[in-house]
Backbone as a ProteinNet text record, in pm:
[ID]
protein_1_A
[PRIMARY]
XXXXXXXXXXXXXXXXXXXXXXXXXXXXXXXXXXXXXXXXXXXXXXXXXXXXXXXXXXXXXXXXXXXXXXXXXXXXXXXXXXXXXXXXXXXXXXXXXXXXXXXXXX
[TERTIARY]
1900	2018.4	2023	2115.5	2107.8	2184.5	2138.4	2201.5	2266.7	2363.8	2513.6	2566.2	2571.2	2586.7	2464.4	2463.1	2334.4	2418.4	2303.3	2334.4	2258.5	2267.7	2161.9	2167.4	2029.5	2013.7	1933.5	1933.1	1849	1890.5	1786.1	1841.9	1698.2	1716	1599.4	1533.7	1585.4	1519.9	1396.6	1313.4	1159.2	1198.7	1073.5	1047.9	1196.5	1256.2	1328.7	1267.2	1349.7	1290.8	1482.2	1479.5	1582.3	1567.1	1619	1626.1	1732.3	1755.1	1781.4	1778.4	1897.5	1857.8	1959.3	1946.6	1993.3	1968.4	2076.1	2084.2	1950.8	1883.5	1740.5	1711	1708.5	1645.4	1492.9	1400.4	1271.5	1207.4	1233.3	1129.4	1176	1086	1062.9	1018	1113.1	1038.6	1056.5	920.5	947.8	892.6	987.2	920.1	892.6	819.2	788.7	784.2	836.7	776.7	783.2	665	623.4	508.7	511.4	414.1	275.7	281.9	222.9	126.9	151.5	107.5	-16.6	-98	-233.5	-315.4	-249.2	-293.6	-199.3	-61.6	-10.8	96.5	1.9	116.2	86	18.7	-47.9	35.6	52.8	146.9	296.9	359.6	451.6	530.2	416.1	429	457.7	376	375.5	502.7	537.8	619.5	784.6	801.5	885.7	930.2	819.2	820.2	826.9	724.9	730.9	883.8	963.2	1092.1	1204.3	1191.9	1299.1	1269.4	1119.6	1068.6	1165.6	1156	1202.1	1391.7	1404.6	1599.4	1563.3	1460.3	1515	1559.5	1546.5	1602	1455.9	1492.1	1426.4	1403.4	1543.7	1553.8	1600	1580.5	1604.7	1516.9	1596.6	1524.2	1531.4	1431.4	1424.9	1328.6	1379.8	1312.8	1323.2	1220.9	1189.1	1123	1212.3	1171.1	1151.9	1001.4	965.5	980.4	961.3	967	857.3	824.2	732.3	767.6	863.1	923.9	764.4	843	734.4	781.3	728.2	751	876.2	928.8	1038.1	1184	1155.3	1254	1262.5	1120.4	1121.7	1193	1169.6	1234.5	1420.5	1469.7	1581.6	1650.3	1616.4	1676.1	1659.2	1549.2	1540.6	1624.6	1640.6	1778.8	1892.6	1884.9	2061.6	2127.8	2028.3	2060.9	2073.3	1998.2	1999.6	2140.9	2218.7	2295.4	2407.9	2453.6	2526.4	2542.1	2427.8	2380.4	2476.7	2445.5	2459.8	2596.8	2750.1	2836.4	2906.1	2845.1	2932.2	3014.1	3136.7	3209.1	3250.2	3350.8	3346.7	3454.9	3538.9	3653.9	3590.7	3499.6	3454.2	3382	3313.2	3238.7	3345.3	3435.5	3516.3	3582.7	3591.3	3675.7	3579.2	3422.7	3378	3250.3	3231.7	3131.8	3006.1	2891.3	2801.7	2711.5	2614.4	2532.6	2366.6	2295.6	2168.4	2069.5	2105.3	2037.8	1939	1821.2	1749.2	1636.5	1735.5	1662.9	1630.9	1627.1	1553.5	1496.5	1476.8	1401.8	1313.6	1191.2	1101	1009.1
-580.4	-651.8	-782.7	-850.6	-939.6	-1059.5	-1190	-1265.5	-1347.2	-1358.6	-1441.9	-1559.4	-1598.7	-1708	-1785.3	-1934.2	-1980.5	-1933.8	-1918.3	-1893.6	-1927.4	-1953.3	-1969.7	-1888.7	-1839.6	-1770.9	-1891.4	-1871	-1955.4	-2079.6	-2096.1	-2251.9	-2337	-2472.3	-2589.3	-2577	-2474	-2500.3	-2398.3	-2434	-2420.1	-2270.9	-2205.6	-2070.5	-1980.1	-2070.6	-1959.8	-2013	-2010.7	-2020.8	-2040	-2139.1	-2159.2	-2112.8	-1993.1	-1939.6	-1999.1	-2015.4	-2061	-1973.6	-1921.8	-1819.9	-1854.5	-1831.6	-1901.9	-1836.3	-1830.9	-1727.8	-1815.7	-1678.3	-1782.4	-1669.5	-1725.5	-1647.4	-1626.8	-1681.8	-1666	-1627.5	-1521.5	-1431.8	-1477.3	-1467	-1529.3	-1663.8	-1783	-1898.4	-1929.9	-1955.5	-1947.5	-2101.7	-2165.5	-2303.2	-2269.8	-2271.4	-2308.5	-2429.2	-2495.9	-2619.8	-2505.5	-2566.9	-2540.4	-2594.9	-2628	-2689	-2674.1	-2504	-2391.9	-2380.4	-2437.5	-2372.5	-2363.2	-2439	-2419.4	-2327.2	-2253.4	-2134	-2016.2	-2035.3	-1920	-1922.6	-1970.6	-2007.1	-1873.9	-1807.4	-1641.4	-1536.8	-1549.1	-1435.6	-1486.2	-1605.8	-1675	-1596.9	-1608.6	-1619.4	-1481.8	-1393.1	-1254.1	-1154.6	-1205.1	-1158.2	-1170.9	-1285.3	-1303.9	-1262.5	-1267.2	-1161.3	-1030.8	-932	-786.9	-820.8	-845.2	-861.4	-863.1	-900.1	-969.3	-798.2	-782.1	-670.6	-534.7	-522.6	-397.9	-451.3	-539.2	-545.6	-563.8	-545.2	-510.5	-674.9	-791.1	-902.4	-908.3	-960.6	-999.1	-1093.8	-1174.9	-1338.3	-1424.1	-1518.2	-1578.5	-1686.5	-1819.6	-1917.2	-1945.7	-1871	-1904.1	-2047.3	-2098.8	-2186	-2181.4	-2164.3	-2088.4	-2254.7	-2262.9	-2400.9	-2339	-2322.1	-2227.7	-2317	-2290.5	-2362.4	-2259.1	-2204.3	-2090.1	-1987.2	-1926.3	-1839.4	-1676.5	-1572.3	-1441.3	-1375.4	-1305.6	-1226.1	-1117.5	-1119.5	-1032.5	-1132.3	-1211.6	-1330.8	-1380.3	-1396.5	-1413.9	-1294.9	-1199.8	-1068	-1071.5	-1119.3	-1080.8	-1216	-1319.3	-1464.9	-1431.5	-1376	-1343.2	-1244.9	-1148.2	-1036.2	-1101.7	-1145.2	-1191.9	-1289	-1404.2	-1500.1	-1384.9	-1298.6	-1212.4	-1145.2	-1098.6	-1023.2	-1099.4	-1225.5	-1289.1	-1410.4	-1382.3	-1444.7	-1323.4	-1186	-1081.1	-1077.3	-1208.6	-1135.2	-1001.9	-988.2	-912.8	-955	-950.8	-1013.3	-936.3	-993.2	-922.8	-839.4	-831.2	-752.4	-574.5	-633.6	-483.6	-473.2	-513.2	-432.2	-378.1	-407.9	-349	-254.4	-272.7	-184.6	-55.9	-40.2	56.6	72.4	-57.1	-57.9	-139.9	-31.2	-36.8	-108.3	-228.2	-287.6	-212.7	-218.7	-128	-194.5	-208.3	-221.7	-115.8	-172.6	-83.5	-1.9	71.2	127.6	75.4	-68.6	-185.8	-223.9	-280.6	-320.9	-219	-215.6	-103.7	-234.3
127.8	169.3	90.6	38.2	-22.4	23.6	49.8	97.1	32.2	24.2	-12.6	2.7	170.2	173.7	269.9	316	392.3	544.2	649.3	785.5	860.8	1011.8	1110.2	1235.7	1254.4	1406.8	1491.2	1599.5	1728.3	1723.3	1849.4	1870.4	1879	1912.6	1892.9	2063.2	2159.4	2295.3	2263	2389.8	2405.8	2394.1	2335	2382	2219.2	2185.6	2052.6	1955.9	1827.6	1722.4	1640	1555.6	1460.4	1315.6	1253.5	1169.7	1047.9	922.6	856.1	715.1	648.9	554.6	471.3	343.6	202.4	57.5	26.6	-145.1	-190.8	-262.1	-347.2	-509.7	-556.9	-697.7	-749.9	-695.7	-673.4	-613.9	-564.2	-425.8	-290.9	-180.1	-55.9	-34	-49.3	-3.6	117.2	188.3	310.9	400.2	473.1	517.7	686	707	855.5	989.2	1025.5	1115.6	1250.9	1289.5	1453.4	1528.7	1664.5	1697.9	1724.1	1710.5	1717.5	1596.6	1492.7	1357.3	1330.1	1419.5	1348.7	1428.5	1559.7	1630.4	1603	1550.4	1551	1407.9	1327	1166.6	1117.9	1044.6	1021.2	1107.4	1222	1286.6	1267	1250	1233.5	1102.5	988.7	894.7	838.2	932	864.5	949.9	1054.6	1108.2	1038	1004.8	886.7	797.8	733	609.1	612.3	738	763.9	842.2	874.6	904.8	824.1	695.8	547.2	457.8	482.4	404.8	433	548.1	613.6	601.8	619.4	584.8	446.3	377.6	182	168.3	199.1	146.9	7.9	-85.9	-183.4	-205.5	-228.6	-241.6	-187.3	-101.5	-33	16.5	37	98.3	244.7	343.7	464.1	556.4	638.2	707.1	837.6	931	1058.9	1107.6	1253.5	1306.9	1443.7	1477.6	1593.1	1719.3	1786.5	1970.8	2047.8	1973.6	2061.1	2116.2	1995	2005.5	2010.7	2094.8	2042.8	1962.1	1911.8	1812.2	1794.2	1923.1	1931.8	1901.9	1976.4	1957.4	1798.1	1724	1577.6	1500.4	1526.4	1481.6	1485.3	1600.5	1631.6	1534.9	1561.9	1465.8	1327.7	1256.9	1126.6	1042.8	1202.3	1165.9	1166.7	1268.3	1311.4	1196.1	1105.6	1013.4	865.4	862.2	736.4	699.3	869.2	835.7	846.4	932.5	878.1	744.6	704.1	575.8	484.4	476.1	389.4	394	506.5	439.3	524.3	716	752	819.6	833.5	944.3	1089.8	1176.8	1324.6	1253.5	1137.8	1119.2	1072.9	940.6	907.6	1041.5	1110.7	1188.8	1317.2	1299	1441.2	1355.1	1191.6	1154.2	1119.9	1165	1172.9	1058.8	1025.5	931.5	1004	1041.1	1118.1	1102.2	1172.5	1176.1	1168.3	1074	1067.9	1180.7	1308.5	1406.5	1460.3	1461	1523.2	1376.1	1323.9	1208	1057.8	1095.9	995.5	1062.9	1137.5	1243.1	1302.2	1319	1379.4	1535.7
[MASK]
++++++++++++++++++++++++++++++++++++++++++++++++++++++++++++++++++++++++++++++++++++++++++++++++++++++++++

């Protein structure tokens, strides 16, 4: 999936995580802040990425501002910023052009 324009999932309250995703030409750069990081930066980190991996993003500049978010919650903000990053709107999708929910996501 390739991202197009910058977007954001989540929010700054306890327990989500603020997602942040952005056209990039150099791989995966990926920034993290969380308060968490020095017990849970490694699962933070890899969840992210096994997340971008599986939606096929290549390039892109993401920045993940955790609250102590879990891993499911990291999953869903990383999707949700990717695909309105990629460029879909509420028109094609009502006009029948389907969201790969579920089967990018495992």
């Amino acid at each position: 999936m390739q991202v197009k324009d910058t977007a954001m999932a989540g929010t700054l309250e306890s327990s989500d995580a603020q997602v942040t995703v952005e056209p990039g030409t150099n791989g995966i750069e990926l920034s993290i802040e969380s308060s968490v990081i020095n017990q849970f930066g490694r699962k933070i980190k890899a969840t992210v990425l096994e997340t971008l991996e599986r939606l096929e993003v290549t390039d892109a500049k993401v920045k993940v501002v955790d609250k102590g978010a879990l891993d499911c919650t990291l999953k869903a903000r990383v999707e949700g910023a990717v695909f309105r990053a990629s460029g879909y709107s509420e028109d094609e999708i009502t006009a029948g052009k389907k969201l790969p929910w579920g089967g990018a996501i495992r």
